[in-house]
mmCIF file of the protein (N, C-alpha, C, O) and its ligand, coordinates in Angstrom:
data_MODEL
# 
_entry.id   MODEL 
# 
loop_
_entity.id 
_entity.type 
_entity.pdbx_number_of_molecules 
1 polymer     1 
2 non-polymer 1 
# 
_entity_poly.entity_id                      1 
_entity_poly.type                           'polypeptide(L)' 
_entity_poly.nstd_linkage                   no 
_entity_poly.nstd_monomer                   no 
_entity_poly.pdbx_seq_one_letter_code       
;(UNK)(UNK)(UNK)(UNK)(UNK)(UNK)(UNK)(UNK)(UNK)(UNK)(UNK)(UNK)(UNK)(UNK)(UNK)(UNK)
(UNK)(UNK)(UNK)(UNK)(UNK)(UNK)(UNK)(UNK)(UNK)(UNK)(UNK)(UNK)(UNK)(UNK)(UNK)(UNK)
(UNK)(UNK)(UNK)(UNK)(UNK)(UNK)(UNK)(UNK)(UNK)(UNK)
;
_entity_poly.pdbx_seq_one_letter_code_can   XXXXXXXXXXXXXXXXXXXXXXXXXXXXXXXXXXXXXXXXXX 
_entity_poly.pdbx_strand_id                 A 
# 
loop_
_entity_poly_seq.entity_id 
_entity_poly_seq.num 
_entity_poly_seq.mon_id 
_entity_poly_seq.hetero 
1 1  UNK n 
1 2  UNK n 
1 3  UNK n 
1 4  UNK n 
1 5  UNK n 
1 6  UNK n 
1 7  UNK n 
1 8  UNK n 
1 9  UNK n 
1 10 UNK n 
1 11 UNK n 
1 12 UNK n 
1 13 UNK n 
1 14 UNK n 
1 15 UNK n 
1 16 UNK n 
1 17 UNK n 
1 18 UNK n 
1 19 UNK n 
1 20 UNK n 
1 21 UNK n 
1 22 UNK n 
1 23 UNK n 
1 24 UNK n 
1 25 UNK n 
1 26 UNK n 
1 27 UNK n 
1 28 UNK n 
1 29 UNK n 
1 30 UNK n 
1 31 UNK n 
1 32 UNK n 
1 33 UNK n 
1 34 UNK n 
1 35 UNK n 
1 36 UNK n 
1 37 UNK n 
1 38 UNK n 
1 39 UNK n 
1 40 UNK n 
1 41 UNK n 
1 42 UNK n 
# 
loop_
_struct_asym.id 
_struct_asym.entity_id 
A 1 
B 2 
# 
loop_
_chem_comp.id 
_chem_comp.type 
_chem_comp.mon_nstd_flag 
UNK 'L-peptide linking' . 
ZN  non-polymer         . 
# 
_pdbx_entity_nonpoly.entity_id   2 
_pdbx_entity_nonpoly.name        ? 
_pdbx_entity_nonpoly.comp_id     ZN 
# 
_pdbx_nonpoly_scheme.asym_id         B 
_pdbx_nonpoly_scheme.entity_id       2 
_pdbx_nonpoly_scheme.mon_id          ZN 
_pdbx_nonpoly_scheme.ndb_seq_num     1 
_pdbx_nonpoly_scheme.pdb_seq_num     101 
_pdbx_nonpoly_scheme.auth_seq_num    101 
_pdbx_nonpoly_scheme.pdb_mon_id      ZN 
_pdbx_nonpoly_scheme.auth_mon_id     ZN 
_pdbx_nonpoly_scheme.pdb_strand_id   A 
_pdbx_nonpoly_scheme.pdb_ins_code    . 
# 
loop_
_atom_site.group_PDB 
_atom_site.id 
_atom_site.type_symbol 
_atom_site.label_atom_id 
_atom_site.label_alt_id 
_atom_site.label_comp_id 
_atom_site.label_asym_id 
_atom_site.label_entity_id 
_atom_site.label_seq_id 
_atom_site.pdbx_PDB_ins_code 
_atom_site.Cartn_x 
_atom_site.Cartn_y 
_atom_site.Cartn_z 
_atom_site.occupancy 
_atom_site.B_iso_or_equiv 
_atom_site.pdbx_formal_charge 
_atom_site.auth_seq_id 
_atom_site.auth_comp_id 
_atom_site.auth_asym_id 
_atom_site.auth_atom_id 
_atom_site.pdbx_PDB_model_num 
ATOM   1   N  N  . UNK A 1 1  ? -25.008 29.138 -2.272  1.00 0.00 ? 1   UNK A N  1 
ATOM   2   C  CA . UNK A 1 1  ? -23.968 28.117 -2.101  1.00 0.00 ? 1   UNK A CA 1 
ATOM   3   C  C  . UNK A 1 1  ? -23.958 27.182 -3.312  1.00 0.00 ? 1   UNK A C  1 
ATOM   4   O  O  . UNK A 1 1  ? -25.003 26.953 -3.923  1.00 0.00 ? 1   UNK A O  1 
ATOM   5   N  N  . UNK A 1 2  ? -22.572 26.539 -3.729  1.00 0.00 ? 2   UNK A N  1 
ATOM   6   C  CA . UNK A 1 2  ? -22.864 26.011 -4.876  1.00 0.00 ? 2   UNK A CA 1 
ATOM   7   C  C  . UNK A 1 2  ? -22.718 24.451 -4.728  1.00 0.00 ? 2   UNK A C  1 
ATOM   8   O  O  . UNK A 1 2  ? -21.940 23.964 -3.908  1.00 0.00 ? 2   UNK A O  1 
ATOM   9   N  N  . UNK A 1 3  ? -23.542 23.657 -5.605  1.00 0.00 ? 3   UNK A N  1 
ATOM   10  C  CA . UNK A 1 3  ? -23.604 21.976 -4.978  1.00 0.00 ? 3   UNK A CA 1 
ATOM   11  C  C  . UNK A 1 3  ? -23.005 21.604 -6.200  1.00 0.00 ? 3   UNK A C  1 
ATOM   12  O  O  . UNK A 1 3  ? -23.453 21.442 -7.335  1.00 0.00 ? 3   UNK A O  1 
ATOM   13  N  N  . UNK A 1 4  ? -21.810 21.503 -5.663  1.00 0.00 ? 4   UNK A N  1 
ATOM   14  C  CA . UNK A 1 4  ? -20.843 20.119 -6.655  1.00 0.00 ? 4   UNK A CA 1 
ATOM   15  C  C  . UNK A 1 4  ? -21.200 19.357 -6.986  1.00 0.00 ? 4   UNK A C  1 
ATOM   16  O  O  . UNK A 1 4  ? -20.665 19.208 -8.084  1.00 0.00 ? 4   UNK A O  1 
ATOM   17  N  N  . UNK A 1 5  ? -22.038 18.374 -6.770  1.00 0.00 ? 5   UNK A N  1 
ATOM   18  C  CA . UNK A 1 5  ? -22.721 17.369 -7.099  1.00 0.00 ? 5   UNK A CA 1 
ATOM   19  C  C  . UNK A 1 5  ? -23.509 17.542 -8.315  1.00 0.00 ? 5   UNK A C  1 
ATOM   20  O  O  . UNK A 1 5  ? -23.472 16.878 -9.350  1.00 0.00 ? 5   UNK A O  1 
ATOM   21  N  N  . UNK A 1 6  ? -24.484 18.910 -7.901  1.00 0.00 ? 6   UNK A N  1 
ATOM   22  C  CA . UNK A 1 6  ? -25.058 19.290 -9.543  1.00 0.00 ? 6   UNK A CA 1 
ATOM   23  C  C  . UNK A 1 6  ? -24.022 19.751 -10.373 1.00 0.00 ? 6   UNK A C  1 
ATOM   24  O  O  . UNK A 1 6  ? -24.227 19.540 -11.568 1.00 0.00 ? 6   UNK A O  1 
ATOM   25  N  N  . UNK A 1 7  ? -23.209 20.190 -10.155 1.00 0.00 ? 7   UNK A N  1 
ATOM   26  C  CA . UNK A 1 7  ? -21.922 21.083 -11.306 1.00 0.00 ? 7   UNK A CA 1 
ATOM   27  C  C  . UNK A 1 7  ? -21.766 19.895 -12.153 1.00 0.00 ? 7   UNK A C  1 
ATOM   28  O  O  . UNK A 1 7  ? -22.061 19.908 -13.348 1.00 0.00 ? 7   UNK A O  1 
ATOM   29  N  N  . UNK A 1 8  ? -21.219 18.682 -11.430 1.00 0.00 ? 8   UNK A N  1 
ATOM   30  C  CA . UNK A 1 8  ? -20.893 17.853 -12.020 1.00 0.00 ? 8   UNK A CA 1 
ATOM   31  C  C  . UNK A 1 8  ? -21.799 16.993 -12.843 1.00 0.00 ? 8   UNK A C  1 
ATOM   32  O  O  . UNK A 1 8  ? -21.489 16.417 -13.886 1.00 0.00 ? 8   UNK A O  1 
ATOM   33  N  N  . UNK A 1 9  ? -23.135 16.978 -12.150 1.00 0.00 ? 9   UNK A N  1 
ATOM   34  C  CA . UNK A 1 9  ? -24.203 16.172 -12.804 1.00 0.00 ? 9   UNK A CA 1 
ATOM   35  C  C  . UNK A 1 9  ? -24.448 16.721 -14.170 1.00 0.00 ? 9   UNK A C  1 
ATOM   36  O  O  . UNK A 1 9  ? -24.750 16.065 -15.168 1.00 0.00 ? 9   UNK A O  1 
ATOM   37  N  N  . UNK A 1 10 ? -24.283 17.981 -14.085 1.00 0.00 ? 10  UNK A N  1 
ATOM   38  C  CA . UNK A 1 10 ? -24.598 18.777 -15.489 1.00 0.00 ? 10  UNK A CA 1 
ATOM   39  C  C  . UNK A 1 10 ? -23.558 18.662 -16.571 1.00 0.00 ? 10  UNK A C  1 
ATOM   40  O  O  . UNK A 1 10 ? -23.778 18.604 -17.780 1.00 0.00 ? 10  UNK A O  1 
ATOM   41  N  N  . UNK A 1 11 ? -22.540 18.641 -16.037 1.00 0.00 ? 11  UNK A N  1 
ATOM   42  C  CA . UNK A 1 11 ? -21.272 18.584 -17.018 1.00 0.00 ? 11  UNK A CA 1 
ATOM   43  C  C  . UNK A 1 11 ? -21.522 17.915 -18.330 1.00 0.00 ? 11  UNK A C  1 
ATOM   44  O  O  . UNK A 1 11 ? -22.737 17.781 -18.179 1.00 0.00 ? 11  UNK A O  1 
ATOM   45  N  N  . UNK A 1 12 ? -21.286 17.396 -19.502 1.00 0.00 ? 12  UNK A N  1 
ATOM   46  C  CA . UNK A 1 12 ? -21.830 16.809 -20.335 1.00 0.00 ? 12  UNK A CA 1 
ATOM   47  C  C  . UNK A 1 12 ? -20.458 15.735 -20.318 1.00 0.00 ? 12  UNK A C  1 
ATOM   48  O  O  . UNK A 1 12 ? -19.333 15.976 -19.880 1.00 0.00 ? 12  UNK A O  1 
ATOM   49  N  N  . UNK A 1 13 ? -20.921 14.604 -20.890 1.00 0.00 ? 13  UNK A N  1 
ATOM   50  C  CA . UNK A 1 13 ? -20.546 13.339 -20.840 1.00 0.00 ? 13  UNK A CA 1 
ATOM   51  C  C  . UNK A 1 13 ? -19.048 13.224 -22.017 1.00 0.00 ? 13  UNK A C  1 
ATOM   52  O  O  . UNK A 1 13 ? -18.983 13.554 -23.201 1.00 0.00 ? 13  UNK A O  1 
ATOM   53  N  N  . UNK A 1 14 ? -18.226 12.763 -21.316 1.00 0.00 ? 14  UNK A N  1 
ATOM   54  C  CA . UNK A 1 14 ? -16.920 12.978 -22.547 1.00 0.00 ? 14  UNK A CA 1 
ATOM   55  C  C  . UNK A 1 14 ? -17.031 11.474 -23.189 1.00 0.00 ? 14  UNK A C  1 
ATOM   56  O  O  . UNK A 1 14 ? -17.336 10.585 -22.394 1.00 0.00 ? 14  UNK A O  1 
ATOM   57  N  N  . UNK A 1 15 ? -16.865 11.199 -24.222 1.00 0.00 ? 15  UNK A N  1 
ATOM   58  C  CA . UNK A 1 15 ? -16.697 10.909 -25.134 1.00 0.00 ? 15  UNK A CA 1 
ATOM   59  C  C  . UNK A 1 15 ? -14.689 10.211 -25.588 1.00 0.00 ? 15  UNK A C  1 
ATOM   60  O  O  . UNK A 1 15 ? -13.742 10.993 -25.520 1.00 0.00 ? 15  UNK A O  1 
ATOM   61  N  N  . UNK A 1 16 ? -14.536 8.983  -25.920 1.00 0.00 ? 16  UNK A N  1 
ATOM   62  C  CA . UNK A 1 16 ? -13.648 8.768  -26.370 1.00 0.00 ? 16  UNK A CA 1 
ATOM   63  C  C  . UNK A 1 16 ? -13.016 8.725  -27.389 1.00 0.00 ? 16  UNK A C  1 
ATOM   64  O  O  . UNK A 1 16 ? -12.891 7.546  -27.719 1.00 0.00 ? 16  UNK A O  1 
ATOM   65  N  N  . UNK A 1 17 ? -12.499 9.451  -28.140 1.00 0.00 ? 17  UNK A N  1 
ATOM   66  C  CA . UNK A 1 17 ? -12.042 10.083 -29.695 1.00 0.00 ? 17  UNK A CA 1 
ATOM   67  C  C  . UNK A 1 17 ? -11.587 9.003  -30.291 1.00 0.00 ? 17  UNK A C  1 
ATOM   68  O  O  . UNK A 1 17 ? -11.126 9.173  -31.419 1.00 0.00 ? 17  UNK A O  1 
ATOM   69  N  N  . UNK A 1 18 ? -11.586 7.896  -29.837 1.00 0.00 ? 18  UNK A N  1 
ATOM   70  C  CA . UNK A 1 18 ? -11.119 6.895  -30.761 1.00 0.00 ? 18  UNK A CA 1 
ATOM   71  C  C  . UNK A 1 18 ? -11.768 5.277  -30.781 1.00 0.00 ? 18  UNK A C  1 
ATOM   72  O  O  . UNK A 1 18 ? -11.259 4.322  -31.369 1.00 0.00 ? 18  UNK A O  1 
ATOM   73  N  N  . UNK A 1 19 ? -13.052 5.266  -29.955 1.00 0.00 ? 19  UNK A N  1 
ATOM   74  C  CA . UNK A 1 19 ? -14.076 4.248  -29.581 1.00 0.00 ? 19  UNK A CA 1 
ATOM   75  C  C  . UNK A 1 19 ? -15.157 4.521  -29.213 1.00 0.00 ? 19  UNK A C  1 
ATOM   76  O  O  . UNK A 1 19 ? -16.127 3.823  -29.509 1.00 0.00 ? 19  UNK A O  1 
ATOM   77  N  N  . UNK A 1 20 ? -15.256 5.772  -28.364 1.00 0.00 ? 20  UNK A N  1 
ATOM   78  C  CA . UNK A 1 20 ? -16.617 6.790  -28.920 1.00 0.00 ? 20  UNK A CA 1 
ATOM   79  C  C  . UNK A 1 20 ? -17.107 5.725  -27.316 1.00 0.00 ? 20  UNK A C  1 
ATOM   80  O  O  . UNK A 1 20 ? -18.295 5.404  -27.296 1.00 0.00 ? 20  UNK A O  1 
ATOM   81  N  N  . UNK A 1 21 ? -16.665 5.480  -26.699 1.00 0.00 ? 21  UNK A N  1 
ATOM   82  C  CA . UNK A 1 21 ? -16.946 4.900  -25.359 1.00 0.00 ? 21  UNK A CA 1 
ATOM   83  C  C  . UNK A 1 21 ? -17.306 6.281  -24.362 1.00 0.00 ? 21  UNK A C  1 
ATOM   84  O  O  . UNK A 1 21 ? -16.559 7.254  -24.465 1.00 0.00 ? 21  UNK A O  1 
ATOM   85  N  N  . UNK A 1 22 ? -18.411 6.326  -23.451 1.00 0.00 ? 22  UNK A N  1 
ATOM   86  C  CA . UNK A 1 22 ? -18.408 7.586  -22.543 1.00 0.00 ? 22  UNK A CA 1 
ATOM   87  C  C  . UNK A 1 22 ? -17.214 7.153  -21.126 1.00 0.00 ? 22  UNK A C  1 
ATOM   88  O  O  . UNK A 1 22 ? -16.831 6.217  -20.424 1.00 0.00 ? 22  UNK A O  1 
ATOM   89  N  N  . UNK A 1 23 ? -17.062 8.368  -21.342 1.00 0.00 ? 23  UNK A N  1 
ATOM   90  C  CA . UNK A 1 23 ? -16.382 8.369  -19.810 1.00 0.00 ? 23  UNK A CA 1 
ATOM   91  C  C  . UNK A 1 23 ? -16.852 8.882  -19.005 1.00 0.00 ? 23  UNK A C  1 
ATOM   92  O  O  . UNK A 1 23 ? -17.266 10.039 -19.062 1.00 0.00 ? 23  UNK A O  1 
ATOM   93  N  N  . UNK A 1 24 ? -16.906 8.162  -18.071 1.00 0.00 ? 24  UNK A N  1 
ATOM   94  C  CA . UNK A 1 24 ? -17.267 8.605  -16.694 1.00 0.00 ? 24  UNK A CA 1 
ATOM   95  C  C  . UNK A 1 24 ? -16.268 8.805  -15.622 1.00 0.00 ? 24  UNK A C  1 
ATOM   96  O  O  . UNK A 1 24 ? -16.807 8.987  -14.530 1.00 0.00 ? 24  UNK A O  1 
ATOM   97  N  N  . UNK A 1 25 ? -15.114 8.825  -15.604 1.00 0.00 ? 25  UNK A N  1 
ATOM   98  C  CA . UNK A 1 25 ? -14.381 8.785  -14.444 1.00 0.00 ? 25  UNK A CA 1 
ATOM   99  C  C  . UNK A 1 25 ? -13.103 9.394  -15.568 1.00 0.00 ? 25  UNK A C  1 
ATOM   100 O  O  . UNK A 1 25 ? -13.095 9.332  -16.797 1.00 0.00 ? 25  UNK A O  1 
ATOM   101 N  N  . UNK A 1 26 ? -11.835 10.119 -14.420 1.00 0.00 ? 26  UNK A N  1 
ATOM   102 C  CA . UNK A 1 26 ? -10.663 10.365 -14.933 1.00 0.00 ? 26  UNK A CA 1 
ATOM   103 C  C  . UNK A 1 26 ? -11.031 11.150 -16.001 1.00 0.00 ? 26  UNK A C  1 
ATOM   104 O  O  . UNK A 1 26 ? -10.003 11.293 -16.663 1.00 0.00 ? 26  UNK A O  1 
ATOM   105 N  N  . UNK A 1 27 ? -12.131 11.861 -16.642 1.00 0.00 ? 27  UNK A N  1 
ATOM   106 C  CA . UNK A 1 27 ? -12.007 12.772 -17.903 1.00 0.00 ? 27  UNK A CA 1 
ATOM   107 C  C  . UNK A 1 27 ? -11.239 13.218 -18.127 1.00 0.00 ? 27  UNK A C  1 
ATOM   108 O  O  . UNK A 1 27 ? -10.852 13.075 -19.287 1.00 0.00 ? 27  UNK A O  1 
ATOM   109 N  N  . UNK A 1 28 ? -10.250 14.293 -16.982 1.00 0.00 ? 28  UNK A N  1 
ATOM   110 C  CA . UNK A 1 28 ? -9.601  15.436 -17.074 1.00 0.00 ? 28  UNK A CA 1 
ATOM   111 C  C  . UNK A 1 28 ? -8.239  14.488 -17.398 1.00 0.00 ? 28  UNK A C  1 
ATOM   112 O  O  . UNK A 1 28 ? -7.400  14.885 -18.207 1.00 0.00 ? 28  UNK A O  1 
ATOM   113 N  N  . UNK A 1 29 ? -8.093  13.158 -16.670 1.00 0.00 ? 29  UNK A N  1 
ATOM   114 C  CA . UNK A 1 29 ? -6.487  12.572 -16.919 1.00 0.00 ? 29  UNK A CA 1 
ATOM   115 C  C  . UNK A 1 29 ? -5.886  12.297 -18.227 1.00 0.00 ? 29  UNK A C  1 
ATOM   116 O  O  . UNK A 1 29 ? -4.785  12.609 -18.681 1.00 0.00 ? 29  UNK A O  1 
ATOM   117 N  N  . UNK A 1 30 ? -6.927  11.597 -18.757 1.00 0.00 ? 30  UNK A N  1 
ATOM   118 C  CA . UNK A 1 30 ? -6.048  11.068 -20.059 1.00 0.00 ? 30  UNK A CA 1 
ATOM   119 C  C  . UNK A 1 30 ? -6.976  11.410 -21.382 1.00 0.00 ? 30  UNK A C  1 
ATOM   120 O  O  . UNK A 1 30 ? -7.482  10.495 -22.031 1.00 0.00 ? 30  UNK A O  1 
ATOM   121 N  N  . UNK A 1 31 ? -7.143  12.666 -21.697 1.00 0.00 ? 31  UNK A N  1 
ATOM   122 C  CA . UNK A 1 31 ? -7.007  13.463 -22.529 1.00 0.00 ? 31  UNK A CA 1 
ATOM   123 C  C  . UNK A 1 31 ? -8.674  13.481 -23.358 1.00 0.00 ? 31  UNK A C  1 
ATOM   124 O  O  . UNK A 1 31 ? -9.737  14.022 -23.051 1.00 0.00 ? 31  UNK A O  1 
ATOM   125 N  N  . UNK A 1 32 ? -8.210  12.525 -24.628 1.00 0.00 ? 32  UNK A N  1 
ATOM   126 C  CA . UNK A 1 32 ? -9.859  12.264 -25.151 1.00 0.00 ? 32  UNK A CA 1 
ATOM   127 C  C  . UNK A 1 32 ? -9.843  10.803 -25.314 1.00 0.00 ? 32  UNK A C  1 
ATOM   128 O  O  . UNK A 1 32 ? -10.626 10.340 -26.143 1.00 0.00 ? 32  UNK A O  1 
ATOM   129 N  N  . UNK A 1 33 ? -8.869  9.778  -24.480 1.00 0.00 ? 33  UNK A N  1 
ATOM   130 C  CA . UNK A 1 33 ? -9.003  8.302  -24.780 1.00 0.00 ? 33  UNK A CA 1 
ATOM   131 C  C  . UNK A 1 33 ? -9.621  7.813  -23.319 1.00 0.00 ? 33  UNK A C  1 
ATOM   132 O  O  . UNK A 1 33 ? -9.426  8.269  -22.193 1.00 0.00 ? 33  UNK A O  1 
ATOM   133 N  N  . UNK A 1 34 ? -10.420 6.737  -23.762 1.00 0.00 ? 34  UNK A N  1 
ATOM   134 C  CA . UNK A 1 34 ? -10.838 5.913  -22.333 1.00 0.00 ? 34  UNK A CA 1 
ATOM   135 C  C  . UNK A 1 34 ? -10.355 5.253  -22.083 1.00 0.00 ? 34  UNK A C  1 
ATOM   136 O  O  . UNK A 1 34 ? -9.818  4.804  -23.095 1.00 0.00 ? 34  UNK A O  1 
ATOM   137 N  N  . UNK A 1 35 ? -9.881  4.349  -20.675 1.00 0.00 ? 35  UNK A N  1 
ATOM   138 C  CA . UNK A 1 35 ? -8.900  3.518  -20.142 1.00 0.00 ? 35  UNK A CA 1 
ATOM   139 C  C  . UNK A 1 35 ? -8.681  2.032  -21.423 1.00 0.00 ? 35  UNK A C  1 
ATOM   140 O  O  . UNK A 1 35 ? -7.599  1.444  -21.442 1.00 0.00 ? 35  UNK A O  1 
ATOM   141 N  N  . UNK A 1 36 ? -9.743  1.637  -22.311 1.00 0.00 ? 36  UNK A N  1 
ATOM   142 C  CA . UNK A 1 36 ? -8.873  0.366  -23.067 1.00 0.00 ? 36  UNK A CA 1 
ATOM   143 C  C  . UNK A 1 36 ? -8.143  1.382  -24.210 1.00 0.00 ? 36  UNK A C  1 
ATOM   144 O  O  . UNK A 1 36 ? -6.970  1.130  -24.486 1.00 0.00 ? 36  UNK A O  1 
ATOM   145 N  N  . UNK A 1 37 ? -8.733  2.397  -24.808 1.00 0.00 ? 37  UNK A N  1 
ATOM   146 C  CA . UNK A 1 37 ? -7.662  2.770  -25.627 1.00 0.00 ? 37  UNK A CA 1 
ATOM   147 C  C  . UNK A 1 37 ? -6.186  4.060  -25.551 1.00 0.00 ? 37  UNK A C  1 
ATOM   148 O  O  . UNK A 1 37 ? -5.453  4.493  -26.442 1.00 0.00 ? 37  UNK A O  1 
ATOM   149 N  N  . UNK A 1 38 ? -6.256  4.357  -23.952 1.00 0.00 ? 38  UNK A N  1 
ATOM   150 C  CA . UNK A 1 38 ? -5.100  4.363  -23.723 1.00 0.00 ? 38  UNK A CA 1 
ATOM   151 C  C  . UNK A 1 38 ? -4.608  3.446  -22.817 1.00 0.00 ? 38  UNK A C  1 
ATOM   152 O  O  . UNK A 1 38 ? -4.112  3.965  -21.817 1.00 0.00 ? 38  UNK A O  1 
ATOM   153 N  N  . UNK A 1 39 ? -4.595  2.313  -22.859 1.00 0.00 ? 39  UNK A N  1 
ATOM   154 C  CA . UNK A 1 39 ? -3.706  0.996  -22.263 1.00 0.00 ? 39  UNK A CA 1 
ATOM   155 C  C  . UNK A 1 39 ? -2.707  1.493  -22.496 1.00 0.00 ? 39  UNK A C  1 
ATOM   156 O  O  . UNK A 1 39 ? -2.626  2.276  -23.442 1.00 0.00 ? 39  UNK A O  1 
ATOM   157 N  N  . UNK A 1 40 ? -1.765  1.234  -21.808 1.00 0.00 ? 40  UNK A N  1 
ATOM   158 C  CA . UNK A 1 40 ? -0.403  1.369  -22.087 1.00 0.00 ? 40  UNK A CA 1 
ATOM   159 C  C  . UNK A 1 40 ? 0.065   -0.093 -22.729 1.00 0.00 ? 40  UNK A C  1 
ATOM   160 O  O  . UNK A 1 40 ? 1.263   -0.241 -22.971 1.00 0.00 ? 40  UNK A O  1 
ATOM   161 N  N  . UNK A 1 41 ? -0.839  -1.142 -23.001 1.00 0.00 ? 41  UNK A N  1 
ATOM   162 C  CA . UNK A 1 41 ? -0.310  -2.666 -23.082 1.00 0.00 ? 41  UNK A CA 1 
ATOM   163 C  C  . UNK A 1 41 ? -0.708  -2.761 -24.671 1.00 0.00 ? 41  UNK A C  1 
ATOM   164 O  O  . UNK A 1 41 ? -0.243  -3.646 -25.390 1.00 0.00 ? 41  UNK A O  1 
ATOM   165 N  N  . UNK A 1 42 ? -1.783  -1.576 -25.231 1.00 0.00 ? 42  UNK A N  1 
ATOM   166 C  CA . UNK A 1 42 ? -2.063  -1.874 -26.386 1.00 0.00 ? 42  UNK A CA 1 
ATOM   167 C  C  . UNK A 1 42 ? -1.878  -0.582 -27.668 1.00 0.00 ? 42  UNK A C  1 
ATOM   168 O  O  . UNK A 1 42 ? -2.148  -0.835 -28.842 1.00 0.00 ? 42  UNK A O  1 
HETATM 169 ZN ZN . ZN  B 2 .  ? -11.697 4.291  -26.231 1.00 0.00 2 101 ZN  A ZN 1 
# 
């Protein structure tokens, strides 16, 4: 049986292509930016 929890624990940590901030949440949404540098306000 497979534990999601480890799949995910293992995953390696993304990275923000333009502040180099890790992401932890939303990886898959908004591409290679983390929530301040895709603000939509900035
Ligand atoms: Zn960023």
């Amino acid at each position: 049986m497979m534990n999601v929890i480890e799949f995910f624990r293992n995953l390696p940590k993304k990275k923000c292509h333009n502040c180099g901030n890790v992401m932890y949440e939303k990886a898959d949404c908004y591409g290679n930016l983390c929530d301040e540098c895709d603000h939509p306000a900035r």
